[in-house]
C-alpha positions in Angstrom: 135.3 94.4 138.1 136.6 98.0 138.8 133.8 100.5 137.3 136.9 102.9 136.6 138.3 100.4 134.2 134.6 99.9 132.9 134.1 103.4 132.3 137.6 103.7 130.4 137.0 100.7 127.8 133.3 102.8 127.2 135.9 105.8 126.2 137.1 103.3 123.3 133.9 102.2 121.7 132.0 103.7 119.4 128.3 102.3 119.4 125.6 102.1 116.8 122.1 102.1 118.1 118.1 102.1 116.9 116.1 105.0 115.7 116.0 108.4 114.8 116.5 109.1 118.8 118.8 108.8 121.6 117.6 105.5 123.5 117.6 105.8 127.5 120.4 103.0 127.5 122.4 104.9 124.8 122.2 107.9 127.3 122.9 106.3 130.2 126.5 104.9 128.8 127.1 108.2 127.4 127.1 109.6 130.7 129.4 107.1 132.0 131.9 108.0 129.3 131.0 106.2 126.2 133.0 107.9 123.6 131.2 108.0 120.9 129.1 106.3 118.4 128.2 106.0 114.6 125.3 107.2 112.7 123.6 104.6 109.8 120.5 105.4 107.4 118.8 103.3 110.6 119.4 107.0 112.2 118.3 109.2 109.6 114.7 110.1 108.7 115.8 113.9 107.6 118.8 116.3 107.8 117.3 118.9 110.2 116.1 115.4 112.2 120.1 114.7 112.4 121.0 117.8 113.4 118.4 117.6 116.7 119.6 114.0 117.6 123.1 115.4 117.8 122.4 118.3 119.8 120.7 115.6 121.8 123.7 113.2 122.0 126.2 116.1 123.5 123.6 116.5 126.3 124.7 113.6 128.1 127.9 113.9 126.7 129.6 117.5 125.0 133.1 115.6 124.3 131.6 112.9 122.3 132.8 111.6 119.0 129.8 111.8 116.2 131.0 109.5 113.8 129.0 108.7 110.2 130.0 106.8 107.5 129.3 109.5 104.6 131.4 108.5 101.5 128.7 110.4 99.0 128.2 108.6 96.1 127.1 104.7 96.1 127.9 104.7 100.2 125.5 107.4 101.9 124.0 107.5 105.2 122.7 111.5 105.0 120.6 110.6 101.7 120.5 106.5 101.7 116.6 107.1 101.2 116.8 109.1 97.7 120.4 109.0 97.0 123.7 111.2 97.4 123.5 114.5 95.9 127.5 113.7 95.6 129.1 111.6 93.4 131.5 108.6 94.6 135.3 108.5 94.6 135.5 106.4 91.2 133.3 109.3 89.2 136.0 112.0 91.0 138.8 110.0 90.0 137.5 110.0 86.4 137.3 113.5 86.2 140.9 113.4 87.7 140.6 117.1 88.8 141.9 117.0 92.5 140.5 121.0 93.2 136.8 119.6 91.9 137.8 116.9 94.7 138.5 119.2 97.2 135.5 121.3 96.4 132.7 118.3 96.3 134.5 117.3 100.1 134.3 120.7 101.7 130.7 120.9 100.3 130.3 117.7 101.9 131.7 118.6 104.8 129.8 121.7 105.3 126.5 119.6 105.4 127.8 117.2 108.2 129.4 119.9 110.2 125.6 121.5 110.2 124.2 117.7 110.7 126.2 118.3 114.3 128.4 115.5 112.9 132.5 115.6 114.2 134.4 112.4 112.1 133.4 111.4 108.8 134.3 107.9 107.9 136.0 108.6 104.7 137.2 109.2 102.1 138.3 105.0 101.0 141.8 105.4 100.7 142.1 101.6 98.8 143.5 101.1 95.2 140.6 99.1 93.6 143.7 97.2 91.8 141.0 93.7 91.4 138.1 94.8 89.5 136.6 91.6 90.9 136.3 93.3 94.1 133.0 93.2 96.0 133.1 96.0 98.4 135.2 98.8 97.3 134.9 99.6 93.1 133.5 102.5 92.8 134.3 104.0 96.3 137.6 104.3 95.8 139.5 106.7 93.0 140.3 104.3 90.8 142.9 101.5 90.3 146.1 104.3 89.8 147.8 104.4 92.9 148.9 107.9 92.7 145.7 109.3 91.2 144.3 107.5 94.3 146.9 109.2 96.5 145.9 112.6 94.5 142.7 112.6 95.3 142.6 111.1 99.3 144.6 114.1 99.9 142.4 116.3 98.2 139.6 115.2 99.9 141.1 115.0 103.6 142.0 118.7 102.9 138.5 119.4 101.6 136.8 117.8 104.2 138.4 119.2 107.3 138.3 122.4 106.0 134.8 122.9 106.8 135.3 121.4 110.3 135.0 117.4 110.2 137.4 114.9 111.2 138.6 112.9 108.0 139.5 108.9 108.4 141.1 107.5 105.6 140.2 103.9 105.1 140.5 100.8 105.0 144.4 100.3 106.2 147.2 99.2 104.8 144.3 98.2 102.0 141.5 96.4 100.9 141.3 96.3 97.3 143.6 93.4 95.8 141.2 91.2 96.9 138.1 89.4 95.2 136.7 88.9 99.3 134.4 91.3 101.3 135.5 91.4 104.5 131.7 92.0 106.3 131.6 88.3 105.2 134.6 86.5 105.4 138.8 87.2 105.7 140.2 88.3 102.9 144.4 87.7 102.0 145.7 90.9 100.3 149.3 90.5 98.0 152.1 91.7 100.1 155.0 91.9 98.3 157.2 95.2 97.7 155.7 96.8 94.9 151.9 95.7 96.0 152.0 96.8 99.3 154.1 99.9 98.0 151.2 100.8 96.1 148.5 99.8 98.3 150.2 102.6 100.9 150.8 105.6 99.0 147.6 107.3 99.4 147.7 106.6 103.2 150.8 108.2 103.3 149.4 111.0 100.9 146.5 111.1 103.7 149.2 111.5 106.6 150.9 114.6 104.8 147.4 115.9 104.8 147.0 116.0 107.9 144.4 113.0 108.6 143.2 113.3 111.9 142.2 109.1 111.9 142.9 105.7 110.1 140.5 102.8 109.9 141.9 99.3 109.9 141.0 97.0 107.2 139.8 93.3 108.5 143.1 91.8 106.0 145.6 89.3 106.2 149.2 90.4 104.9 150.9 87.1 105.2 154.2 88.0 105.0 153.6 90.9 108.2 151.3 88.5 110.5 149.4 85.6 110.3 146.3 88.1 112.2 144.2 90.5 110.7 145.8 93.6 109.9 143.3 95.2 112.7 144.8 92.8 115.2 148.4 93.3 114.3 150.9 95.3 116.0 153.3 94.9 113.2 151.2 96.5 110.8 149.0 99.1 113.7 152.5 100.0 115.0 155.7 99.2 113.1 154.7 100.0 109.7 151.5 102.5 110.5 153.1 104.1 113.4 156.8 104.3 113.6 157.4 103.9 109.6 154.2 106.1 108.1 154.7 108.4 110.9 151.0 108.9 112.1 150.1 110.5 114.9 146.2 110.4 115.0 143.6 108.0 115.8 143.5 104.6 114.6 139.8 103.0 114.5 139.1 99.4 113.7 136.6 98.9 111.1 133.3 97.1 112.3 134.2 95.1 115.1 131.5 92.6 114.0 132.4 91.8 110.6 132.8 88.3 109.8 136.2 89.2 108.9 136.4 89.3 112.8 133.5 88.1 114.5 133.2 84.4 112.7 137.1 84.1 113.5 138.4 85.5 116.9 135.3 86.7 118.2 134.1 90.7 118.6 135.1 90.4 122.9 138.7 89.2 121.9 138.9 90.9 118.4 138.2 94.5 120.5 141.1 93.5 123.0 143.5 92.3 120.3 142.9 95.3 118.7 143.4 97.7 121.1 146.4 95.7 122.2 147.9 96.3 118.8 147.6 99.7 118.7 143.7 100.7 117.5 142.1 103.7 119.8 138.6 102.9 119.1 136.6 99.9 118.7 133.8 100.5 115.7 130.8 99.0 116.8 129.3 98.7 112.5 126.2 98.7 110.9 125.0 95.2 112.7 124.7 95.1 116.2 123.3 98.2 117.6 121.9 97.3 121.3 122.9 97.8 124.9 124.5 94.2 125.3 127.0 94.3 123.0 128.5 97.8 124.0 128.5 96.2 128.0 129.8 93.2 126.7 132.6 94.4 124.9 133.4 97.5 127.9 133.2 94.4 130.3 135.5 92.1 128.1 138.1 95.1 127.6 137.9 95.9 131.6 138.9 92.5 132.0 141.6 91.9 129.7 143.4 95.1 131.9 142.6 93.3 135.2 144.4 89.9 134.0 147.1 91.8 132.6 146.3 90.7 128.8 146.0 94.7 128.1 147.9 97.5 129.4 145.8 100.2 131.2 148.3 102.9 130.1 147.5 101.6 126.6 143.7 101.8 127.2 144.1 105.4 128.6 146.7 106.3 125.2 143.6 105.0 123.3 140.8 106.8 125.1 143.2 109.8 125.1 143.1 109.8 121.2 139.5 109.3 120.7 138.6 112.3 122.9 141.0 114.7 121.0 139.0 114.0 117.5 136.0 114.8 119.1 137.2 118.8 118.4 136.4 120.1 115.3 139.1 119.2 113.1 139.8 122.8 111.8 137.7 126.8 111.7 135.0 125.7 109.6 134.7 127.8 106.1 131.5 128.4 104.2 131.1 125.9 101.7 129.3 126.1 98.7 126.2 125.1 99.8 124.2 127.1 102.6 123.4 124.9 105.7 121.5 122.1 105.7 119.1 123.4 108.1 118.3 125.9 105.4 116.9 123.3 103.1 117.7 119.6 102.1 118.7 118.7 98.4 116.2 118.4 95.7 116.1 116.5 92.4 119.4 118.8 91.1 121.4 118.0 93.7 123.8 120.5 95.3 125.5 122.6 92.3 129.0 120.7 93.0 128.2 117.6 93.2 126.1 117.4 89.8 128.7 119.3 87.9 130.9 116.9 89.0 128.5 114.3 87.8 128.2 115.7 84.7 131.7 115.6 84.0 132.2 112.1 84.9 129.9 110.7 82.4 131.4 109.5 79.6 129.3 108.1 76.6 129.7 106.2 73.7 128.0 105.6 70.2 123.9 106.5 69.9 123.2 107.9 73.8 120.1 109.4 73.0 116.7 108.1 74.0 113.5 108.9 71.5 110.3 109.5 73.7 108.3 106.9 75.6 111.4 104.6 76.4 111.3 101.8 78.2 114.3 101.5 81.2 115.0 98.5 82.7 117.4 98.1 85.6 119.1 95.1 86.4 119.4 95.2 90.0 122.8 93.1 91.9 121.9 92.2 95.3 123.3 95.1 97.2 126.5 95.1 99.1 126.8 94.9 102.7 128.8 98.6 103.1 125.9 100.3 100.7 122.8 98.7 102.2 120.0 98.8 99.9 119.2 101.7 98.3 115.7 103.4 99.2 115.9 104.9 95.9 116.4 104.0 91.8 118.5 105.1 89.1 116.6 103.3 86.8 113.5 105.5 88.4 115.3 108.9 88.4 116.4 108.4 84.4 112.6 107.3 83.1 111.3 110.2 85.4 112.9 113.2 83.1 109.9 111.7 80.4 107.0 111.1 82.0 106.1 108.7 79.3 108.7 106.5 79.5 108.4 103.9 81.5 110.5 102.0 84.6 110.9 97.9 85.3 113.1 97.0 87.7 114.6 93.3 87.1 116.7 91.3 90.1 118.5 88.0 89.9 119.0 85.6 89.7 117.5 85.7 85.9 115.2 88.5 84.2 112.5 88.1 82.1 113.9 88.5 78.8 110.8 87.4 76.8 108.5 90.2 78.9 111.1 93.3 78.6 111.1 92.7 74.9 107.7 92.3 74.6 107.7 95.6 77.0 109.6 97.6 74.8 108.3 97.0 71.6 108.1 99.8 69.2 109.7 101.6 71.3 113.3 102.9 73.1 115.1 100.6 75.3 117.8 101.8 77.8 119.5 99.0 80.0 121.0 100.0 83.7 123.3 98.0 85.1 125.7 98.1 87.9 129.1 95.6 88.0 127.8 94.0 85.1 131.6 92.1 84.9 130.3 90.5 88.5 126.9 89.4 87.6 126.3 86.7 85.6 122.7 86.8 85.4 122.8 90.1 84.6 125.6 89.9 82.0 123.6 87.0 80.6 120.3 89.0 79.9 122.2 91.9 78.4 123.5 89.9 75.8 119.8 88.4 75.1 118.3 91.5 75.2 120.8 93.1 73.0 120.8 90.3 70.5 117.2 90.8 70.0 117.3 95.1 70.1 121.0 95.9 69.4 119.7 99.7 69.4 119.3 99.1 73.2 121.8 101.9 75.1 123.0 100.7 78.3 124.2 102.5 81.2 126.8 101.0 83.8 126.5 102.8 87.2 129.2 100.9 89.3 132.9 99.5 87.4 133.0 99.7 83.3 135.3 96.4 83.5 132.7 94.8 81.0 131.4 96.7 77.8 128.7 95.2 75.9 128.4 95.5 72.0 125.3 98.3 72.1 124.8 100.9 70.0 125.3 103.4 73.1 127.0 103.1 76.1 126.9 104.7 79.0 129.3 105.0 82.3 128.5 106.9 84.8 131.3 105.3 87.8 128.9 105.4 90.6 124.9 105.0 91.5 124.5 108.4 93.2 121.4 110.2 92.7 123.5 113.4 90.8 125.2 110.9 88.8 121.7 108.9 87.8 120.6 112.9 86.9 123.9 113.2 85.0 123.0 110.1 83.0 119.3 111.1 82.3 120.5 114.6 80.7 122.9 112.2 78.2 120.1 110.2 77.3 116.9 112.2 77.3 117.1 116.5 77.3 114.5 118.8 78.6 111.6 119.0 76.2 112.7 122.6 76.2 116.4 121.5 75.1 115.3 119.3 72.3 115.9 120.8 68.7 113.0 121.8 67.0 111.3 119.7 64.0 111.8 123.0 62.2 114.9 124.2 63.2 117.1 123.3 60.2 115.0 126.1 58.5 116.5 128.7 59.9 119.8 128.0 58.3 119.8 130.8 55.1 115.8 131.6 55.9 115.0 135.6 55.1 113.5 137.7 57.5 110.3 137.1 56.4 110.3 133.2 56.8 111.6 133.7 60.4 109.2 135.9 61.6 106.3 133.7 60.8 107.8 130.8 62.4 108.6 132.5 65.3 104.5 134.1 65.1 103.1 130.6 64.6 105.4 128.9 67.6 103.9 132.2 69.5 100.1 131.4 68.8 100.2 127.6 69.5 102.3 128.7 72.6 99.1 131.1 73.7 96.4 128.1 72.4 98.2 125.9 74.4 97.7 128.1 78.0 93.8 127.4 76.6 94.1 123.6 77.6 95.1 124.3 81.2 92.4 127.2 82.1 90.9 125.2 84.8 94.8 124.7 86.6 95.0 128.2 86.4 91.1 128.8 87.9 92.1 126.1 90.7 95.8 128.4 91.8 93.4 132.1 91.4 90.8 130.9 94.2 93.5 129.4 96.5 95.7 132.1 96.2 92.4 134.6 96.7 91.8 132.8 99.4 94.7 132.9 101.2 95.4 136.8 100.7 91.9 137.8 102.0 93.3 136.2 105.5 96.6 138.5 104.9 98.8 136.0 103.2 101.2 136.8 100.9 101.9 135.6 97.3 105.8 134.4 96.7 106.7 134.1 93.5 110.6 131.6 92.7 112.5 131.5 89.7 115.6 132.3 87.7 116.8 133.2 84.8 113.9 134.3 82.2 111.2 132.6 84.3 113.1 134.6 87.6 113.0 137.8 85.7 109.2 137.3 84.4 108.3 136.8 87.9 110.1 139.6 88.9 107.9 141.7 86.5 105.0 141.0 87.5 105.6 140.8 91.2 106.9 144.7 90.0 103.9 146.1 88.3 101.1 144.5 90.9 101.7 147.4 93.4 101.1 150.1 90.8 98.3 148.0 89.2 96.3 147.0 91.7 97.2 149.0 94.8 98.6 146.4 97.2 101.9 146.8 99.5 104.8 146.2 97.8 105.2 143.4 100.0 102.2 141.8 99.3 103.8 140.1 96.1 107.3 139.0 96.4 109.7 137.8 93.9 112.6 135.9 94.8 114.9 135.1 92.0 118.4 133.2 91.9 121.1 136.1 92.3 123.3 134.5 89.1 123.9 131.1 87.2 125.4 129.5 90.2 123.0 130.1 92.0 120.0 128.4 89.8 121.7 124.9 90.8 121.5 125.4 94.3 118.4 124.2 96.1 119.5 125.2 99.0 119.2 129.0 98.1 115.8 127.9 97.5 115.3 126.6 100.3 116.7 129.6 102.1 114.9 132.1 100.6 111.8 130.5 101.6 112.6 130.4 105.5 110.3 133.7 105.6 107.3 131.7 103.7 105.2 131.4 106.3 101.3 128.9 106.8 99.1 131.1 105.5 101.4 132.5 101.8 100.7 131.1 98.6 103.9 130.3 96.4 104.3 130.0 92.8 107.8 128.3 91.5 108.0 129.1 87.7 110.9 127.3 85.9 110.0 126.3 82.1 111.9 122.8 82.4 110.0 122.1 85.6 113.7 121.2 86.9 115.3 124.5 88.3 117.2 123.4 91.6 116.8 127.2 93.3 112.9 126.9 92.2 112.0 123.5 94.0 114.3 124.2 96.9 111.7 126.9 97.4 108.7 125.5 96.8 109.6 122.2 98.7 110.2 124.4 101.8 107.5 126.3 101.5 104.9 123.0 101.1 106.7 121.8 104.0 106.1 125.3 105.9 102.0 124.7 105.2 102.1 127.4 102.1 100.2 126.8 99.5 102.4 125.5 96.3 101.7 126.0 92.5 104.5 125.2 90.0 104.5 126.9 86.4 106.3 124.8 83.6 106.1 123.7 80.1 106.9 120.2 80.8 104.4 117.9 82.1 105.5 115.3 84.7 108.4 117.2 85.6 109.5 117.2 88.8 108.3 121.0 90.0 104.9 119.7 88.9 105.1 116.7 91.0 105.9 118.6 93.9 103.1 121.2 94.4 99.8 120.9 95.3 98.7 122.9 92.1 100.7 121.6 88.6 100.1 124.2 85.8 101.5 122.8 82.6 101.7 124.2 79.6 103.1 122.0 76.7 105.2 124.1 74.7 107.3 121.8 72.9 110.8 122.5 72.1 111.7 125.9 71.2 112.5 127.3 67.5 116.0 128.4 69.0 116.6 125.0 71.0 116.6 125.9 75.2 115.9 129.4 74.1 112.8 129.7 77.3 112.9 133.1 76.5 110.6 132.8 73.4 107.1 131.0 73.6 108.0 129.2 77.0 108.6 132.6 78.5 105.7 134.1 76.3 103.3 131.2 77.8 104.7 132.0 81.6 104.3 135.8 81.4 100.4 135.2 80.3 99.7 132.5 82.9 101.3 135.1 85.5 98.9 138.1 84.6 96.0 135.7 84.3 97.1 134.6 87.9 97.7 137.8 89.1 94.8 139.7 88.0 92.3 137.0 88.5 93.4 137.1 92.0 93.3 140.8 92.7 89.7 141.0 90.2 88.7 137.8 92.9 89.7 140.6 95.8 87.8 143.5 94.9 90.7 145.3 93.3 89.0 145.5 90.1 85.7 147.4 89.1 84.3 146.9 86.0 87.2 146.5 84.8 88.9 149.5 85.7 92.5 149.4 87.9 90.2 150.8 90.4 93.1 150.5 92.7 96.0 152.4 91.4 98.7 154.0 92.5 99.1 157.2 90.7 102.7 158.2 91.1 102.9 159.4 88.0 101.1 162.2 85.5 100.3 159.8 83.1 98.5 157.8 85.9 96.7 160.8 87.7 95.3 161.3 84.5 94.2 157.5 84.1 92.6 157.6 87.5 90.4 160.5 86.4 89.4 159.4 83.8 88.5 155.9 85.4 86.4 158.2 87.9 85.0 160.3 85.6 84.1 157.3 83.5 82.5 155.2 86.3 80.7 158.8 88.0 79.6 160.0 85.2 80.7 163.3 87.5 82.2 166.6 86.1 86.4 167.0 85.8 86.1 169.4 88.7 84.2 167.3 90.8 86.5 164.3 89.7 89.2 166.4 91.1 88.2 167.5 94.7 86.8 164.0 95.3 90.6 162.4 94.5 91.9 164.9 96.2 90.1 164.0 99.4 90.4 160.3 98.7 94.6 160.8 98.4 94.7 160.2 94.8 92.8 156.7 95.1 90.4 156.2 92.2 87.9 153.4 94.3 87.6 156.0 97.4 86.8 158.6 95.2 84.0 156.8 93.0 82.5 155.6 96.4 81.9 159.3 97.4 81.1 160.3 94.7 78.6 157.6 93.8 77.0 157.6 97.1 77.3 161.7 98.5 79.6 160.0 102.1 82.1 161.9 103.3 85.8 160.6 102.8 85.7 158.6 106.6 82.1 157.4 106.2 83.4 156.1 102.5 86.5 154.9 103.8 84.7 152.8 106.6 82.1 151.4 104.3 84.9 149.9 101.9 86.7 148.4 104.7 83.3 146.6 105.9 83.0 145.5 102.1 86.4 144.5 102.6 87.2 146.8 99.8 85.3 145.7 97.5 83.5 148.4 95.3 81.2 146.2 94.0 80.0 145.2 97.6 80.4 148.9 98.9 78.1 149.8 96.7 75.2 147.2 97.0 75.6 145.3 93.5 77.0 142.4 94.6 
């Protein structure tokens, strides 16, 4: 067998392999002209980790195609292990707002292009028109085919904007049908009007600008008796010379039953190529060295015997290669890199607004404290994978008192959850509960004992149960499971105050001594954490003395409250300006993006302390920080007033204070922001006190820029000296206005060097300078 012909069917395939790294036989193939492959969760452990193992993949090869299958929402291979900080088509197309679509792709986009990645496999370009369907509901736009056509475009243009290859999938459709293709051959309706519709967002895609198609493993009877992926009817005269495209076609996974259980993967890839597909798709299955050689070897020999046009093979190869360029300048999306910082519990800003305005709820959709969610797992579907993360888990987290069970089929334990949730909330997640019968069934039991229940579908609403609230959320990411959990349960801080309704018509009087009690059991409260705030003084002491620095993050009133004190400890206590830094989110925007976090913390280095203040314990910009700092080696102490929030759970030091709600509801500024400025001074002068830069109480250590404060530091002198104004005068005068110097000289007769070298022995502490310690 001629090695040229072997090295141009390698050109055609697109492999899937092991591991977070490139394997020695991956390598080697890629050398000989493998054209490309496709990442799986198998190949993520982090983004930054992506972004290495592509660098590492153009090494043996710069002209290779990087494909990943990254749909956001249910179907993500970036976040499979705690969920897509995007939501999925169907929540887009409920929203119906084609710019959000663009906007939530090029975001997308903007995080594979730093990922190193080249061709994203998406967006699903299928009309889900049978809600029956297995495999595609909520990852395509809906069941409209021109909202569907909308929205492909929309994303196409979002997504190649910032520099990845769009393929729109899964041609000429796959959603009239009740069959998942990874596990048998489906028959699609192909009459006018069905097909019609079924092609109208491809076409959309095409005007787009599409740089690749992906087959769909279907049957359209009245086109060929073969798989659509097989068929040159369908990969020629209707996508080619009728659509009009011009890109690369790509077969979906060669090794779907679809295929493999029928023709075979070795004849399926040369039938496919043969009909017009450019690259073979090697799936999410087999992902070793054999079946990349056996398939080259199978495709070499189909040209030798004449079975497969070489010309063909080097058209095919030809078009591979060319989607290997980025698929336009990339533009800045909304979020910064993903080298500067990986999502946190907020998601990217885009993505959760978009989440948020999905949702839509019904009825009673508020959860009381303590609530018991239980989540009624499906088996997952092949094209997901199971999920290394929970809705369920993500809505009981925003309490920490509520608790999480998670159920499977093929029956729950309807006895047990009742029992569970007695005397208290229930909340009931489900996903396609029109599909599951086991799940349907314990729904109805469950809500026939506690019709109060609320349930929340995260996949297709095809099936709404008689509850007293309902949920839908059209999709199981992460930022739509955050979405969900805002409906149901708002930050303590949010939550409307048992004396609120007061207000309405109270005088003056009335208000203020509402607002001074909330005040005082604000202040009491800070009492009950004391021994937190002892544990983040000495760390923090500790990691100054070695010439660490203290960061504080926040935004909005905690970002300007750490700005004020990070202000006034220069002054105060003496130190460099840089000693305390605040960094606080530049604007509104900017407080959902954990990536600003993130970036703003690229200077934290080992030996800094960081404090991330954020009242709900949820600020995106403030645990983007913190999380990159932990992971830098900084120490990490989160301020909030909620306890078990997710800020707290994160650092290595958890200060909180239980406020309550507030008397003007989400107003932080009153004793929330009262209870973080007086944990911030009791942090900040404990620490400095703990460092010498305290005598006796006296700011022994300030900066006298002012008359006010020249006067201040004599008077500290004089106070602590005993010594005449005079004398208090020359000595400050010789110790440049510093009042610690000047006691020092005055308390022990050394000149200004001999003081000024004794307090740096002592570290410059007075205490020590001066033998009483």
């Amino acid at each position: 067998m001629s090695p040229e012909l072997e090295r141009l069917a390698l050109r055609c395939l697109l492999a899937g392999f092991e591991g977070v790294a490139v394997p020695d036989w991956l390598r080697e193939r890629l050398e000989n002209g493998l054209g490309g492959v496709v990442l799986f969760a198998r190949n993520v452990a982090s983004r930054e980790q992506v972004a290495a193992l592509s660098a590492e993949l153009r090494l043996a090869r710069a002209d290779l195609v990087i494909a990943i299958d990254e749909e956001g929402g249910d179907v993500t291979r970036l976040e499979a292990h705690r969920g897509s900080s995007y939501p999925g088509n169907l929540a887009l197309g409920q929203v119906d707002d084609p710019d959000l679509t663009r906007a939530v792709a090029a975001a997308l986009g903007g995080d594979l292009a730093a990922a190193g990645v080249t061709l994203d496999l998406a967006p699903v370009a299928d009309v889900n028109s049978d809600p029956r369907n297995p495999v595609i509901g909520v990852r395509s736009f809906g069941d409209r085919a021109d909202r569907v056509a909308e929205h492909v475009a929309a994303f196409v243009t979002g997504l190649q904007s910032a520099g990845v290859g769009a393929c729109a999938k899964h041609f000429p459709g796959h959603g009239a049908t009740a069959v998942d293709s990874h596990r048998a051959l489906p028959v699609v309706p192909d009459d006018a009007a069905s097909l019609g519709a079924a092609l109208a967002p491809f076409r959309a895609a095409i005007a787009a600008g599409v740089r690749a198609i992906m087959t769909a493993h279907v049957v359209l009877p009245a086109y060929d008796s073969r798989p659509a992926t097989l068929s040159p009817r369908i990969l020629g005269d209707l996508l080619r010379a009728e659509l009009g495209f011009r890109g690369a076609v790509i077969t979906d996974g060669i090794d779907m039953a679809a295929i493999a259980s029928t023709v075979g993967m070795e004849q399926g890839s040369v039938a496919a190529l043969a009909a017009g597909a450019d690259a073979i798709c090697i799936g999410g299955g087999p992902a070793d060295m054999d079946v990349v050689d056996r398939l080259a070897r199978a495709i070499a020999a189909a040209v030798e015997d004449g079975s497969l046009a070489e010309a063909r093979l080097r058209e095919a190869a030809g078009r591979l290669q060319r989607i290997a360029l980025p698929a336009a300048t990339p533009i800045r999306s909304r979020r910064s890199p993903i080298g500067s910082g990986s999502g946190t519990e907020g998601g990217s800003a885009i993505g959760l607004e978009a989440a948020r305005r999905a949702v839509r709820a019904v009825g009673a959709c508020r959860l009381g404290p303590r609530a018991v969610v239980v989540e009624l797992r499906p088996e997952p579907g092949v094209a997901a994978g199971e999920p290394g993360w929970s809705p369920g888990r993500v809505i009981a987290d925003r309490d920490p008192r509520a608790t999480h069970r998670l159920e499977r089929g093929p029956e729950a334990d309807v006895p047990g959850l009742l029992e569970l949730a007695a005397g208290r909330p229930l909340a009931l997640v489900v996903k396609d509960l029109h599909r599951h019968a086991w799940a349907r069934s314990a729904v109805e039991a469950l809500l026939a004992a506690r019709a109060d229940a609320v349930v929340i579908e995260m996949g297709v609403p095809a099936w709404r149960p008689a509850a007293a609230g309902y949920l839908a959320a059209f999709g199981a990411s992460r930022v739509s499971a955050v979405a969900v959990s805002e409906h149901l349960l708002p930050a303590l801080t949010e939550r409307p105050h048992p004396s609120s309704d007061q207000l309405a018509g109270a005088d003056t009087g009335t208000l203020l001594r509402l607002m001074h009690a909330e005040e005082r059991a604000g202040v009491e409260a800070v009492g009950r954490v004391l021994p937190e705030v002892g544990r983040a003084v000495e760390a923090i002491a500790a990691r100054l003395r070695r010439g660490g620095r203290l960061h504080y993050f926040g935004a909005g009133s905690s970002g300007g409250l750490a700005a004020l004190d990070a202000l006034e400890c220069p002054a105060t206590f003496g130190v460099d300006p840089d000693t305390v830094m605040a960094h606080v989110a530049r604007d509104e925007a900017a407080e959902d993006e954990p990536a600003l976090g993130a970036q703003d913390a690229a200077g934290v280095e080992p030996g800094d302390a960081v404090i991330a203040i954020s009242a709900s314990g949820r600020t995106a910009y403030a645990l983007g920080g913190l999380e990159r700092a932990r992971d830098r080696g900084a120490c990490t102490v989160a301020l909030t007033c909620a306890p078990g929030s997710p800020l707290g759970q994160s650092a290595a030091i958890a200060i909180e204070v239980p406020t309550g709600p507030e008397l003007i509801a989400g107003s932080t500024r009153l004793k929330a922001g009262t209870v973080q400025k007086v944990v911030l001074s009791m942090i900040s002068t404990g620490v400095f006190t703990r460092l010498g830069h305290v005598y006796r109480g006296r700011m022994v250590d300030l900066v006298a820029g002012n008359e006010k404060l020249r006067r201040r530091a004599a008077a500290i002198v004089a106070d602590l000296t005993g010594a005449q104004a005079s004398r208090v005068g020359v000595a400050l005068r010789q110790a440049g206005g510093n009042p610690k110097l000047a006691i020092l000289m005055l308390r022990t007769g050394l000149s200004p060097e001999a003081a000024s070298t004794r307090l740096r022995e002592a570290e410059g502490d007075l205490a020590v300078a001066l033998g009483e310690a």
